[in-house]
C-alpha positions in Angstrom: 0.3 49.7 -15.8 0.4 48.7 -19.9 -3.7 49.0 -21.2 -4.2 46.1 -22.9 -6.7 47.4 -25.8 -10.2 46.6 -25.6 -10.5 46.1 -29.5 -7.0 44.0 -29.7 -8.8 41.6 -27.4 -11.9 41.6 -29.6 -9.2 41.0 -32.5 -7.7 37.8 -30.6 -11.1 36.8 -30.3 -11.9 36.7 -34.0 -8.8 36.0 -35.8 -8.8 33.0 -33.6 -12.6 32.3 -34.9 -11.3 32.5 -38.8 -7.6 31.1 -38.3 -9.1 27.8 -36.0 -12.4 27.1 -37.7 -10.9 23.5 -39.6 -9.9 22.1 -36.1 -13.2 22.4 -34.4 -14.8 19.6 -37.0 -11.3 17.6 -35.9 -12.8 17.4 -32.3 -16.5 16.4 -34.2 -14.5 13.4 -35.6 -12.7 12.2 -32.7 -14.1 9.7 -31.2 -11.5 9.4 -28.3 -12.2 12.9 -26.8 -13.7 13.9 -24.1 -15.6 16.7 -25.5 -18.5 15.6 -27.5 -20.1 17.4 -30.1 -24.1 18.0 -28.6 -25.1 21.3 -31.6 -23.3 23.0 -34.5 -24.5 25.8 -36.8 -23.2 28.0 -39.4 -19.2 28.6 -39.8 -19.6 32.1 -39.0 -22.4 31.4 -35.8 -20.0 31.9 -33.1 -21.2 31.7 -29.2 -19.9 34.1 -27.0 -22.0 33.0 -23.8 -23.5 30.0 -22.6 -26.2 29.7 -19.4 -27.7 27.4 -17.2 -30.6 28.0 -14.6 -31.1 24.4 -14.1 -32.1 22.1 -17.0 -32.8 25.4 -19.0 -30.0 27.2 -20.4 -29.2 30.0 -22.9 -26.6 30.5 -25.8 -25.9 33.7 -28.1 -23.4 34.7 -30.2 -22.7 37.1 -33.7 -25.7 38.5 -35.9 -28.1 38.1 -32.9 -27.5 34.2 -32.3 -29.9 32.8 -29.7 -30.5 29.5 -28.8 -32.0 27.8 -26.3 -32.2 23.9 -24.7 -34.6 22.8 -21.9 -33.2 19.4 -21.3 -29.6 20.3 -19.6 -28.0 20.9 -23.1 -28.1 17.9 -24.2 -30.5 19.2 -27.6 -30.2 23.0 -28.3 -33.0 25.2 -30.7 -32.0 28.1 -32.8 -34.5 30.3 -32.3 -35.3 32.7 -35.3 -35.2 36.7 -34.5 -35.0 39.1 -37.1 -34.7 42.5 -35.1 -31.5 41.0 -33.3 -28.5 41.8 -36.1 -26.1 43.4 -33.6 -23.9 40.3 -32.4 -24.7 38.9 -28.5 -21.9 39.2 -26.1 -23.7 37.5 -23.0 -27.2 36.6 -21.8 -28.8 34.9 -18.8 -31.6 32.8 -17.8 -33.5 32.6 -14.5 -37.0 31.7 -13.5 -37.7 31.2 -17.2 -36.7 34.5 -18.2 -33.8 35.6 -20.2 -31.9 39.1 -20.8 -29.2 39.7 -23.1 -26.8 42.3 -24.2 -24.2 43.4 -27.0 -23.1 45.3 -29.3 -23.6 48.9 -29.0 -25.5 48.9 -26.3 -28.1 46.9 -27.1 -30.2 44.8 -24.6 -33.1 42.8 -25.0 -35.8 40.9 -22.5 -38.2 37.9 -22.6 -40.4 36.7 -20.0 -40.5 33.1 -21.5 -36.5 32.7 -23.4 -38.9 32.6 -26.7 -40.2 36.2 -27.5 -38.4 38.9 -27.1 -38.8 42.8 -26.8 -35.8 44.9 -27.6 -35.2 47.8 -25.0 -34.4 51.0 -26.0 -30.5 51.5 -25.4 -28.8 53.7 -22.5 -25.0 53.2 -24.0 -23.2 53.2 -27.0 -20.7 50.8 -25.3 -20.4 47.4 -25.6 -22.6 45.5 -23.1 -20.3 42.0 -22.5 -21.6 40.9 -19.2 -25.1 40.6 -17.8 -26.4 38.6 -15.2 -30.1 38.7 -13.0 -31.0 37.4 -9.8 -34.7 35.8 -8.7 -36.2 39.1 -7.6 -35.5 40.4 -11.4 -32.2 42.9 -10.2 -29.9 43.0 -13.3 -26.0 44.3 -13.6 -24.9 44.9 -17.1 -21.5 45.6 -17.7 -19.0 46.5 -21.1 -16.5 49.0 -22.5 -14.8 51.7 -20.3 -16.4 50.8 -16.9 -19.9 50.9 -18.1 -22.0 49.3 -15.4 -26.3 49.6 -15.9 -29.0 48.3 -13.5 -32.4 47.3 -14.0 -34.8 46.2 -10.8 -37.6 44.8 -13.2 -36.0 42.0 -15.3 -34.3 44.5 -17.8 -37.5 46.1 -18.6 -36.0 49.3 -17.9 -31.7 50.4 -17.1 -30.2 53.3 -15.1 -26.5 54.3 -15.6 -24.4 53.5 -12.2 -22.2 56.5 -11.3 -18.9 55.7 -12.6 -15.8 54.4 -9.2 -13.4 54.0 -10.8 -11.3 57.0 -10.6 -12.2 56.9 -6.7 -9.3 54.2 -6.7 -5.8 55.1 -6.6 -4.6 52.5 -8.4 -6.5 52.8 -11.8 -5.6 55.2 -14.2 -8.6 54.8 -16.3 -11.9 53.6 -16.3 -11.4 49.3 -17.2 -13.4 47.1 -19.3 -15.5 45.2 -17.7 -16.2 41.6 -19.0 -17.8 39.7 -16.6 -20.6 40.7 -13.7 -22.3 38.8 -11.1 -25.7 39.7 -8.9 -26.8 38.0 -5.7 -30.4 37.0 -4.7 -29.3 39.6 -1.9 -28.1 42.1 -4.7 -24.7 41.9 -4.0 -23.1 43.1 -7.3 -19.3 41.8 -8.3 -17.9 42.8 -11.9 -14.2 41.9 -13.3 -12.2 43.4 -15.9 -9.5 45.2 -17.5 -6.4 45.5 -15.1 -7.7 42.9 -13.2 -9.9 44.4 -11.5 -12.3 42.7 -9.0 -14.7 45.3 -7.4 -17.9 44.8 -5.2 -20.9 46.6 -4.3 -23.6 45.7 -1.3 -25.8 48.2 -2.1 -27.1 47.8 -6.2 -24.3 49.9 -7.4 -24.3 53.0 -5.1 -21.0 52.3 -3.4 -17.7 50.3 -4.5 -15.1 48.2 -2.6 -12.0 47.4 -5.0 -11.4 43.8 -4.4 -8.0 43.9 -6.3 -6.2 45.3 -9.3 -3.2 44.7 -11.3 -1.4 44.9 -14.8 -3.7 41.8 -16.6 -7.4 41.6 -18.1 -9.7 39.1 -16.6 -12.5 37.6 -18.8 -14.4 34.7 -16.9 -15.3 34.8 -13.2 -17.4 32.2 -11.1 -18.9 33.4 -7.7 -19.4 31.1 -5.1 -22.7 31.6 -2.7 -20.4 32.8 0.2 -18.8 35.6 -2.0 -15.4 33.6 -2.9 -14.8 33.6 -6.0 -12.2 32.1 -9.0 -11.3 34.8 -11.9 -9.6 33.9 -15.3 -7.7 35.9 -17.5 -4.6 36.4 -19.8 -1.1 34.8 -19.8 -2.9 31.9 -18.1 -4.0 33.3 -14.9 -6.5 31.7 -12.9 -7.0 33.4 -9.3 -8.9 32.4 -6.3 -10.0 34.6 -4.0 -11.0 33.0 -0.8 -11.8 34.7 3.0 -10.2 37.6 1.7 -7.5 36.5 0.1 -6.2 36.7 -3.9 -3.9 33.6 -4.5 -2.8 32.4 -8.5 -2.6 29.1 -9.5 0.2 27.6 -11.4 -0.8 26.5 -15.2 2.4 26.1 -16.9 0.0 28.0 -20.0 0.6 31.8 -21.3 -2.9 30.8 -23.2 -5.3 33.9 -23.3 -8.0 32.0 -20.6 -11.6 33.3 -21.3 -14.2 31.9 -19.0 -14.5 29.4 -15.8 -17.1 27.1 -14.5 -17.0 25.8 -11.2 -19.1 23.2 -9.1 -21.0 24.9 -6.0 -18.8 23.3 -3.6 -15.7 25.3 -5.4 -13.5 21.5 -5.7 -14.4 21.1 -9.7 -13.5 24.3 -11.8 -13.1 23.8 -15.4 -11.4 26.8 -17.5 -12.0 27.8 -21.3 -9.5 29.4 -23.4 -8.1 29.8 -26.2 -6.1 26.9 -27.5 -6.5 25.9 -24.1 -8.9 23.7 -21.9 -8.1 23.2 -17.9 -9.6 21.7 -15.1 -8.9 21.3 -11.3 -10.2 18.7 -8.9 -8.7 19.9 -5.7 -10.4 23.3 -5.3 -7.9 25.6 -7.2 -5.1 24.3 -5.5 -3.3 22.9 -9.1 -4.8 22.7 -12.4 -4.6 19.7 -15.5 -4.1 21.2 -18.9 -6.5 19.1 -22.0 -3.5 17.7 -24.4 -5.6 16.5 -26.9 -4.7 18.1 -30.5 -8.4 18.4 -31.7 -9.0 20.5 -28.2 -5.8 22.9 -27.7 -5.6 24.0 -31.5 -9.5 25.2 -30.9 -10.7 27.9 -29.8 -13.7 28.6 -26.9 -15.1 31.7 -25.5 -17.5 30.6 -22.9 -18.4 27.4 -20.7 -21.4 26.7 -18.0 -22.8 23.7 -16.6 -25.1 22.3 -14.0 -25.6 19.9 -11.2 -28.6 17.9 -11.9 -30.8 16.5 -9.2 -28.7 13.0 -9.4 -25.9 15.0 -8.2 -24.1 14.3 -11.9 -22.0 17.5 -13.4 -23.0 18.5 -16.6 -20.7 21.1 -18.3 -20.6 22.5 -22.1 -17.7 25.0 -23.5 -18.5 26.5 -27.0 -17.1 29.0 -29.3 -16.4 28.5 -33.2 -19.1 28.1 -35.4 -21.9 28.0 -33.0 -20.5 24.6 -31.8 -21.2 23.1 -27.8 -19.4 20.1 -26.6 -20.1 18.4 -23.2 -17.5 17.6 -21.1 -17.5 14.2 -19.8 -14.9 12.9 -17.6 -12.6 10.3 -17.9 -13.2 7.3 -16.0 
């Protein structure tokens, strides 16, 4: 099994930022698209993460990027924090409250998504995933399988015992990119080698979900414990009632995060020069042609379903830039 390097994937990443940052104001301009511009900052204000507990939501991104909308994205504010100069790699809202997490280990808390506290770091790793359920339990996750918890809205983090080497099948301890947490504290992280791997009881014991030769960078979990991973060379997984099955995408495209509706039939897939969606549960996927959207680059997408029962969906990446997503008639 090949390692695919955690900083070559942090190279992708950014070379794509500095080699695509032109096309991006192409998708401002056309009018046609179905991605429309709703916020834009700086060249270099690049969003790794973007959250939705209802109409709230959450964006950061490099040099401590945080903003923040209250009206289901459609108007976003920077907010101003001088102590955050390490760049953001994910944050999450719920109840009102936000945690996030980055570079070397840093992690920060606010009780209101408008002043923050800065908690004293556990790791030198990269933190890239973090995510908090109602009753305030946090998972954390980042560079060579380091997974914290905190049971007080990130007020305070313990280290989880490393797995990994419990499993036959890894020869090393993966990235982990993405993490998930239950209101019943069921735990799910992704990563490097493709790993899938679940815990029912806050990170004392593991069940390897499934492994293999790729990195996986988005996941979605479903409220019955399903779930739809994405990854490199354009794989998109399902894995439903105990079973992993891959989609066909006709794409090699590096895929980096996935959004799906609640009832699992809409899923729409970020990527890098890539944009996909499905309306058939997973079962086949429709790749965005549009020039202004596949010469782009986006990190991260998250949406909602409002009170009407309406989708709203926003994708972001270069420049600190969010687009909606609105369908085609």
């Amino acid at each position: 099994m090949a390692r695919y390097s955690f900083i070559k994937v942090f190279k992708i990443f950014f070379c794509s930022i500095l080699f695509l940052n032109g096309g991006l104001y192409a998708a401002e301009q056309n009018g046609a698209s179905k991605y429309n511009l709703v916020s834009k900052n700086g060249p270099h204000d690049y969003i790794h993460s973007i959250h939705f507990d209802g109409g709230k939501g959450i964006a950061v991104g490099n040099h401590g990027l945080v903003m923040t909308t209250t009206n289901s994205g459609l108007a976003w504010n920077k907010l101003s924090n001088k102590e955050f100069k390490e760049s953001l790699f994910s944050a999450v809202i719920k109840n009102g409250k936000c945690i996030a997490v980055g570079q070397v280990g840093f992690i920060a808390k606010s009780d209101d998504c408008a002043a923050w506290k800065v908690i004293k770091p556990i790791t030198t790793e990269r933190l890239l995933s973090v995510s908090v359920n109602s009753k305030g339990q946090a998972i954390a996750v980042g560079g060579f399988g380091v997974m914290l918890i905190s049971n007080n809205w990130g007020e305070s983090w313990e280290s989880v015992n490393s797995p990994w080497r419990n499993f036959q099948n890894l020869s090393a301890d993966p990235h982990l990119y993405k993490a998930h947490i239950t209101d019943d504290g069921v735990i799910t992280v992704a990563g490097e080698f493709e790993v899938i791997a679940r815990s029912n009881d806050l990170g004392k014991s593991w069940k390897l979900i499934h492994s293999g030769a790729r990195s996986l960078f988005g996941m979605y979990v479903y409220q019955n414990g399903d779930l739809v991973a994405v990854g490199q060379e354009g794989l998109i997984a399902n894995f439903k009632s105990g079973k992993w099955t891959e989609s066909k995408t006709n794409t090699a495209a590096l895929l980096t995060d996935v959004w799906a509706t609640p009832d699992g039939k809409n899923i729409y897939v970020a990527g890098m020069r890539a944009a996909l969606s499905s309306g058939d549960y997973g079962q086949s996927f429709a790749q965005e042609k549009e020039r202004a959207i596949v010469s782009n680059s986006f990190t991260s997408i998250g949406g909602l379903v409002d009170e009407k029962n309406q989708k709203k969906i926003y994708v972001s990446g270069i420049a600190g830039l969010i687009f909606s997503i609105k369908e085609r008639e």
